[in-house]
C-alpha positions in Angstrom: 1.4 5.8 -12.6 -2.2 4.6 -13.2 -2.4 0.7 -11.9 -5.9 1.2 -10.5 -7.3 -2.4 -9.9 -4.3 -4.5 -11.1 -3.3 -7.6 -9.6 -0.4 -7.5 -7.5 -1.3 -10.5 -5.4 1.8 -12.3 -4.0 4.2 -9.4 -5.7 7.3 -8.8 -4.7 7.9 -4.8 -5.3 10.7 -4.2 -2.4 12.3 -0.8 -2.4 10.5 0.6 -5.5 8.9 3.7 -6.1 5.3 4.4 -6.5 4.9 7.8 -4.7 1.5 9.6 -5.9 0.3 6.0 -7.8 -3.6 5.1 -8.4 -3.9 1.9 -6.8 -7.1 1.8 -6.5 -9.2 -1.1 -6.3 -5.6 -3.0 -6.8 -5.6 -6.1 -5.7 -2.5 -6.1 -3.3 -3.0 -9.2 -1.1 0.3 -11.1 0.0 2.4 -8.9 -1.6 6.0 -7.2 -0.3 6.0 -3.3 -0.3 9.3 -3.5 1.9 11.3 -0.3 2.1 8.5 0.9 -1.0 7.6 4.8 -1.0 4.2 5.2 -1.2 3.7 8.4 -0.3 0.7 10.3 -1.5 -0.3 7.1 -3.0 -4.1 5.9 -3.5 -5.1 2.7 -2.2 -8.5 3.4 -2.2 -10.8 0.2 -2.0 -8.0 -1.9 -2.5 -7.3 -5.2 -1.2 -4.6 -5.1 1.0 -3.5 -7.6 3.2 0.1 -7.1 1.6 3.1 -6.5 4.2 4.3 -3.0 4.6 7.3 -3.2 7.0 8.9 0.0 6.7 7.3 1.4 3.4 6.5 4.9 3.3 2.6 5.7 3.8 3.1 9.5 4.6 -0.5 10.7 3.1 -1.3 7.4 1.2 -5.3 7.3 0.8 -6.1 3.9 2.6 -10.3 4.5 2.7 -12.3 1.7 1.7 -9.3 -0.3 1.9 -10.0 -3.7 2.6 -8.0 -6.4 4.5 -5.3 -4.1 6.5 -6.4 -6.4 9.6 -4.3 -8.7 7.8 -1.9 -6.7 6.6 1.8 -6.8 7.8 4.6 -4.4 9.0 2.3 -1.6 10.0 3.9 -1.2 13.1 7.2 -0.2 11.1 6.3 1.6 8.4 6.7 5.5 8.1 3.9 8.0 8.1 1.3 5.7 8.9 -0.4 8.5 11.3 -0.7 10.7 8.0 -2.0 8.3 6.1 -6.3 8.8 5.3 -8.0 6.5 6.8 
């Protein structure tokens, strides 16, 4: 799916699906990506900031991302060591 630079601020999107997405540039800030598969996603100069608690980030793009200081979860979501930074 293309959703480069849409606005998914304060989203909830638990447990969906968005494995191999363009999010780049998406605004993602205070949003819920519980349980979400991301995997091989882009979140290239996104703004993060969004909470990631056991979402799947197994080679998800994270450079130029912006805000993952902020973000949420990190320390139980999947793949995170495979993930581009």
């Amino acid at each position: 799916a293309n959703l480069a630079g849409v606005n998914f601020a304060g989203a909830d999107v638990n447990r969906s699906l968005m494995t191999f997405a363009n999010l780049k540039g998406a605004n993602l800030s205070g949003a819920s990506f519980f349980r979400m598969k991301l995997s091989g996603a882009d979140l290239s100069g996104a703004l993060t900031g969004a909470d990631f608690a056991e979402a799947d980030l197994d080679g998800v793009n994270l450079r130029g991302a912006k805000g993952m200081d902020k973000a949420k979860g990190l320390d139980t979501a999947e793949g995170l060591d495979k993930a581009l930074r």
